[in-house]
C-alpha positions in Angstrom: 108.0 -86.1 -76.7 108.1 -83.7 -79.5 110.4 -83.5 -82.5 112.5 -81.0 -81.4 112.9 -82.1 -77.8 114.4 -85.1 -79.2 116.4 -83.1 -81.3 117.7 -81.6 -78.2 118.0 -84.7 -76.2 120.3 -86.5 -79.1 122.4 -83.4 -79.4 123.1 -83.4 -75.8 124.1 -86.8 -75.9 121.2 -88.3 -73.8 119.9 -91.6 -74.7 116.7 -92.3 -73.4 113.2 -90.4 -72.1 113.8 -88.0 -69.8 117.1 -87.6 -70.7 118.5 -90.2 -68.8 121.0 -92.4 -70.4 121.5 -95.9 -69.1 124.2 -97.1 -67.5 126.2 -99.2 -70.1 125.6 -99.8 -73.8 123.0 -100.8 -75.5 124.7 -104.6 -75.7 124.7 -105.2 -72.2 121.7 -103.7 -71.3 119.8 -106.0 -73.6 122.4 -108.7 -72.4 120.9 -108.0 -68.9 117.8 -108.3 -69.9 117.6 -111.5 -72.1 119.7 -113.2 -69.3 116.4 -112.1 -66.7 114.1 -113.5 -69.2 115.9 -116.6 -69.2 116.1 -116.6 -66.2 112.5 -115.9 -65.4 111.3 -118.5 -68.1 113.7 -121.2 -66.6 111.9 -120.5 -62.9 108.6 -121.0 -64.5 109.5 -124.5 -66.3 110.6 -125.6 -63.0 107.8 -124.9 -61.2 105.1 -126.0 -63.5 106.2 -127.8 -66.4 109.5 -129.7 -64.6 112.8 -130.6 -67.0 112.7 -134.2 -68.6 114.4 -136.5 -67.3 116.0 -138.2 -70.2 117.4 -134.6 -70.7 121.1 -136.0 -70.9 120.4 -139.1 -73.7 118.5 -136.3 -75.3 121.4 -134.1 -75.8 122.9 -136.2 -78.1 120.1 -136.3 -80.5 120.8 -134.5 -83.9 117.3 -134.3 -84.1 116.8 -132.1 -80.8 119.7 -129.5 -81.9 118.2 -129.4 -85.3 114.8 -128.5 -82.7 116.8 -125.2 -81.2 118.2 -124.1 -84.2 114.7 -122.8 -84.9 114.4 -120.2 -82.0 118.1 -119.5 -81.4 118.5 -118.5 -85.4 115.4 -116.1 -84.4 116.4 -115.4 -81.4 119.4 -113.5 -82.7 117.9 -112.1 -86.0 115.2 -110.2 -83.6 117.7 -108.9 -81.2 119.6 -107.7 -83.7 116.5 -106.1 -84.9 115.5 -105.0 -81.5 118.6 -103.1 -80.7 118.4 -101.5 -84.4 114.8 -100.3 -83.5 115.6 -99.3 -79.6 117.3 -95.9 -81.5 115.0 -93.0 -82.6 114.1 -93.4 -86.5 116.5 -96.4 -87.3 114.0 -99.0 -89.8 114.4 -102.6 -90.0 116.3 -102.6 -92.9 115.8 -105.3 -96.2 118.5 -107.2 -94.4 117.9 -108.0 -90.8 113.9 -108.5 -92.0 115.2 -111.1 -94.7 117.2 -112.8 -91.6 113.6 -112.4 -89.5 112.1 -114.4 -91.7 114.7 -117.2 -93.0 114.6 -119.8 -89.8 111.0 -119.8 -90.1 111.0 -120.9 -94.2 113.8 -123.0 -93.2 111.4 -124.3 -90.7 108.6 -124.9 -93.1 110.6 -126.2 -95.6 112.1 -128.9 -93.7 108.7 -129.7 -92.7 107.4 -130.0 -95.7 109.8 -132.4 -96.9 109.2 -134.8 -93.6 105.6 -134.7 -94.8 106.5 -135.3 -98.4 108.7 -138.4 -97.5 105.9 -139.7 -94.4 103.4 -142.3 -95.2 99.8 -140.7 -95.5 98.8 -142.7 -92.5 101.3 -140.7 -90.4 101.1 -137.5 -91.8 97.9 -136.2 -89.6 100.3 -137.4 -86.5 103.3 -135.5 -87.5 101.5 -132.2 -87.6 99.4 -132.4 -84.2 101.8 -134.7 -82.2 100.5 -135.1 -79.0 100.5 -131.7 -77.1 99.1 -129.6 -80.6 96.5 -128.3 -77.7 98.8 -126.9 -75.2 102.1 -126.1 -77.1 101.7 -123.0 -78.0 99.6 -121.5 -75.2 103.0 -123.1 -73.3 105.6 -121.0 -75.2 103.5 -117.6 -74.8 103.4 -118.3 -71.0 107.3 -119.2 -70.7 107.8 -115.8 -73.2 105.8 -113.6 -70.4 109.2 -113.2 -68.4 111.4 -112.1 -71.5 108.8 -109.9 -72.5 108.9 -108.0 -69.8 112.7 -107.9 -70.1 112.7 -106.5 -73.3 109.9 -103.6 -73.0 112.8 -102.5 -70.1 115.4 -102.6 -72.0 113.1 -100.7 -74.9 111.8 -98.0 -72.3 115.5 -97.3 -71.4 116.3 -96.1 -74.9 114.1 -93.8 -77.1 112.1 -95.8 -79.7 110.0 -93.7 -82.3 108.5 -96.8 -84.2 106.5 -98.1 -81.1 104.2 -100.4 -83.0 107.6 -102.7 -84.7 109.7 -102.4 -81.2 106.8 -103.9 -79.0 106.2 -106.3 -81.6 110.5 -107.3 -82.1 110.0 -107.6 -78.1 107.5 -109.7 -78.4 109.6 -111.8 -81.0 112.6 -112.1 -79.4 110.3 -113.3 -75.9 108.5 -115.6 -77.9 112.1 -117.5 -79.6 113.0 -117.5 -76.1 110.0 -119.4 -75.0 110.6 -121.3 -77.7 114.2 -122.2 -76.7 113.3 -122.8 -72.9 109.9 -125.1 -73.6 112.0 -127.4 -75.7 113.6 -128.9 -72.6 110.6 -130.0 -71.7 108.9 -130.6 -75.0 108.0 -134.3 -76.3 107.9 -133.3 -79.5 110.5 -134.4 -82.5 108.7 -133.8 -86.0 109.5 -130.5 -87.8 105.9 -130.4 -89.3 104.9 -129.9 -85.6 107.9 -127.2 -85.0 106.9 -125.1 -88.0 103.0 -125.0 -86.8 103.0 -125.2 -83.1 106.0 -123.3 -82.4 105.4 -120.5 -84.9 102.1 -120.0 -83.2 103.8 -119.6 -79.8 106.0 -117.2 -81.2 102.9 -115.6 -83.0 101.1 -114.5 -79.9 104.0 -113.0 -77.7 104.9 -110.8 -81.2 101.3 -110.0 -81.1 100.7 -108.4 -77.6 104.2 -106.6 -78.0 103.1 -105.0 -81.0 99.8 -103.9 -79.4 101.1 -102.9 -76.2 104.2 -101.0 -77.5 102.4 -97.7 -78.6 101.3 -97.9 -74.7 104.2 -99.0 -72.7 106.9 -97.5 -75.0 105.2 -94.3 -75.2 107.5 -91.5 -73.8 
């Protein structure tokens, strides 16, 4: 699309390629489509991972909500960010980048101190756990569904900066991942979180942000 066609599309109130404006806003349209990724990611723990069974003792762990405060704080920092970079020329902004990148140093920080107050034998364990091999390779595949979700809801709108929106996509699918795999993750030690996790979240960010100057194009 060239400048001035998107001129005329925004001054004729359009919202989206073609000139086709969605139905709804942009909040439920990205509702719709994170609740599909869930929904998607959920049918694919089912099927191959399974939920664990001590799910319900597990809920009343501080340790396991201190576990999903990692993607859910992400999770809505990079929709946020997402539904900022949906609309033609908008930039991230000092402010919803600084809250992009706060769970992770929270993350890392918290890590750092179970290491710091963790006998040297047990510090190796703490940081590979006993799925280091599989964990993130788990997330990306559990993000796959969200992903998809969120290039929709970014090809229904009219993103300019192709490159950032495919890679927030990518972000918010991967906290996603992140939020469904811990119901079936063994995994308790922040040191492990702020490694293994990250990298799950790493590589969903990463395809977005190469594919989004393909899919996203207009």
């Amino acid at each position: 699309m060239k400048t001035m066609e998107l001129v005329d599309m925004l001054a004729a109130g359009t919202g989206g390629p073609g000139g086709k404006r969605p139905a709804g806003g942009d909040g439920a349209r990205m509702a719709l489509a994170l609740a599909a990724g869930l929904g998607g990611s959920a049918l694919l723990l089912a099927v191959i991972y399974g939920v664990r069974s001590d799910m319900p003792a597990l809920l009343l762990q501080p340790l396991f909500w201190l576990k999903v405060s990692f993607p859910l704080a992400v999770l809505l920092a990079a929709q946020a960010t997402a539904a900022r970079l949906a609309r033609p020329g908008v930039r991230i902004g000092l402010g919803p980048a600084a809250a992009l990148l706060l769970p992770p140093a929270a993350l890392w920080l918290a890590g750092a101190g179970w290491l710091a107050l963790a006998p040297p034998s047990q510090r190796l364990e703490l940081l590979l756990g006993s799925t280091w091999e599989v964990c993130s390779g788990n997330v990306a595949l559990l993000s796959l569904p969200t992903l998809a979700a969120m290039f929709w809801f970014m090809r229904g709108r009219a993103p300019t900066r192709l490159m950032a929106a495919g890679a927030i996509a990518g972000l918010v699918a991967g906290a996603q991942g992140v939020l469904v795999y811990s119901l079936y993750c063994v995994e308790m030690a922040p040191p492990f979180w702020g490694i293994w996790y990250v990298l799950g979240v790493l590589g969903p960010t990463l395809l977005g942000a190469l594919s989004g100057p393909v899919l996203l194009r207009w």
